[in-house]
C-alpha positions as CSV (number, residue, x, y, z in Angstrom):
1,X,0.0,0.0,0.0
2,X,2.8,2.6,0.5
3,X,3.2,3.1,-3.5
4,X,-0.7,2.7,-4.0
5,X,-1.3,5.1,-6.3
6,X,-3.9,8.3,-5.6
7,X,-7.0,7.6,-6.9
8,X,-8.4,10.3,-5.0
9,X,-9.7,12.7,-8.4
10,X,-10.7,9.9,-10.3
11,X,-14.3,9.6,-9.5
12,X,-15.2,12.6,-10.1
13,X,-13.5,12.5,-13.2
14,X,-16.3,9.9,-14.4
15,X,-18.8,11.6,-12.9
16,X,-18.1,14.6,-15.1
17,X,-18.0,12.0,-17.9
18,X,-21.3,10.4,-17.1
19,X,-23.1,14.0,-16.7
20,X,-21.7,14.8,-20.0
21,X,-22.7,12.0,-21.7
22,X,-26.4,12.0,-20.3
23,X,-26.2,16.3,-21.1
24,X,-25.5,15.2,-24.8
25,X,-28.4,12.2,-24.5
26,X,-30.9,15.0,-23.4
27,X,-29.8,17.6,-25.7
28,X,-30.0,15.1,-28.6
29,X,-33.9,13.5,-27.3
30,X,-35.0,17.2,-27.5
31,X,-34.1,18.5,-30.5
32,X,-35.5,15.2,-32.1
33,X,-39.1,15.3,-30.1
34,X,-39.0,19.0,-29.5
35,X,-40.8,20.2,-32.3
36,X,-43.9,16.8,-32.0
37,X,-43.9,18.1,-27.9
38,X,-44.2,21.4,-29.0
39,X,-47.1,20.8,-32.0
40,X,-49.1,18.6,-29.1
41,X,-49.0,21.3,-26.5
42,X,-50.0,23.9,-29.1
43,X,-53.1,21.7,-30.4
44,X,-53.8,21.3,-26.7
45,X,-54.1,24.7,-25.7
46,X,-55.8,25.4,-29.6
47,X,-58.4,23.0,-28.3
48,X,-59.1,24.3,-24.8
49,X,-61.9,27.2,-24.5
């Protein structure tokens, strides 16, 4: 254990990483579904009194 390397800044390395990856997920879902969420919520509100 005394030449153990430090491992100390590594998790939060991948945590960054995962956030990233999931930011990119989200950004990509939205810009696919955005305008059919966008049309359904309009046609909603179109219908309401």
């Amino acid at each position: 254990m005394l030449f153990a390397p430090k491992e100390k800044g590594q998790g939060l390395v991948e945590y960054a990483i995962i956030i990233a990856l999931v930011a990119i997920v989200v950004i990509a879902v939205m810009n696919l579904l955005g305008p059919k969420i966008g049309n359904t919520f309009s046609s909603i509100n179109n219908s309401l009194p």
